[in-house]
N, C-alpha and C positions, 0 to 999 in steps of 0.2 A: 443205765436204764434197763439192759438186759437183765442186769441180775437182781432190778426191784422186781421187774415182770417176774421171774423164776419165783422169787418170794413171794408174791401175789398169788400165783399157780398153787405155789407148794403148803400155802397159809391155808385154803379152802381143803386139799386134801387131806391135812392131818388125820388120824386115827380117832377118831369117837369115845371108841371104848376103852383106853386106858387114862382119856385126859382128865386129873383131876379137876382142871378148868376148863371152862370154854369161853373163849374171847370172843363177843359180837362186834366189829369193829366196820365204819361208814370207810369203802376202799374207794370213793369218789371224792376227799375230803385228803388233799395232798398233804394236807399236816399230819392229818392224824395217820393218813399213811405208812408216811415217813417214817413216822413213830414208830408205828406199829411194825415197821420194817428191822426199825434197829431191836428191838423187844425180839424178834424173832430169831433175831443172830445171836443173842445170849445165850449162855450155858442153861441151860436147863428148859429152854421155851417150847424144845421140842414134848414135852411131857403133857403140853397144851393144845384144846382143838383152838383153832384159830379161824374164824366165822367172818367173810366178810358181806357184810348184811347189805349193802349196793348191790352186789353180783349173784348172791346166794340164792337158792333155792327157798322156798316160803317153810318147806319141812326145817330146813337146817336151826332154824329159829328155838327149835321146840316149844313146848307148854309156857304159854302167860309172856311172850312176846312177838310183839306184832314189827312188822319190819317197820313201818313210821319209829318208833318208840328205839325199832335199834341204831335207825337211823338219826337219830337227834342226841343221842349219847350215847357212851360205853357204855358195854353189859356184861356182866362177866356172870356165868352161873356154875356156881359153886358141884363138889360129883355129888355132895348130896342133894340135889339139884334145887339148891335156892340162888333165887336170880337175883344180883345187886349191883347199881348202878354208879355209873358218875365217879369220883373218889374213891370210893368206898370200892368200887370193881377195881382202880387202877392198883387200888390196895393190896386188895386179893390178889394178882396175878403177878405185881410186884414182890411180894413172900414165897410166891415161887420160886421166883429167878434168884441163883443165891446172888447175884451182884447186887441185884436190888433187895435184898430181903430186908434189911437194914431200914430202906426207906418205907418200904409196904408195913413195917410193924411203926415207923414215927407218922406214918399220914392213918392208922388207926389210932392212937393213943391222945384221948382225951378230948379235946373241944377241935384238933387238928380234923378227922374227916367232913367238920362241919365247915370248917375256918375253909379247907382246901374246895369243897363244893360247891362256896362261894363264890372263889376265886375261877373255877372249871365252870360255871353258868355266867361267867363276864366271858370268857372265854367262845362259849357255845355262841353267846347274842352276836360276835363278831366272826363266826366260823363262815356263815353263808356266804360272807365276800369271796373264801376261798374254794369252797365247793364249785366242783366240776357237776355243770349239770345237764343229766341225760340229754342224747342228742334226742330231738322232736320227730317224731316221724311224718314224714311227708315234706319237712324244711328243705325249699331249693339253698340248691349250694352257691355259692357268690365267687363263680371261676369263670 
């Protein structure tokens, strides 16, 4: 647990200016978390800003999204700063990583990022079960 938190911590500080991606990822959604956690321990992930759009700052987002929009799906925006979601982002940041590059060029090639975006919006309609959500403020506690 300590060392997802460090990963947590250390996801939000990455470097800006050299990543050629930027990962917008929901850090209140323990799957996608998770994920996102193991993603961050590959070779090469450090070359990525890593944005976790629950926690983040409203700046961190930049131009053309809004934090609902990051919150509802992945966002990956490209360093020539074109922003692409769903699939098609896990793509992108997947060609990064050389372990995953393999897969980021077979979940682009051909009817696959449509096929796969499918499958990621059955996916999303079932995510809210597992989101953690914001404590309320002013909620008594039950001690």
């Amino acid at each position: 647990m300590v060392e997802f938190l460090f990963i947590q911590a250390s996801l939000v500080n990455s470097s800006p200016n050299a990543a050629p991606l930027t990962v917008y990822f929901d850090g209140a959604c323990p799957v996608g978390s998770a994920e996102i956690a193991h993603f961050h321990r590959q070779p090469g992930a450090r070359t990525c800003q890593w944005i976790d759009a629950a926690g983040g700052a409203d700046d961190e987002l930049g131009p053309g999204l809004t934090r609902d929009a990051a919150l509802r799906r992945l966002h990956v925006r490209r360093a020539d700063g074109e922003l692409v979601d769903g699939m098609r982002g896990f793509a992108a940041f997947w060609q990064v990583l050389p372990r995953t590059a393999w897969l980021g060029r077979l979940a682009s090639f051909g009817p696959m990022p449509w096929l796969l975006d499918v499958a990621y919006s059955v996916f999303l309609a079932l995510r809210p079960r597992w989101r953690k959500s914001p404590p309320r403020i002013g909620a008594k506690s039950e001690s």
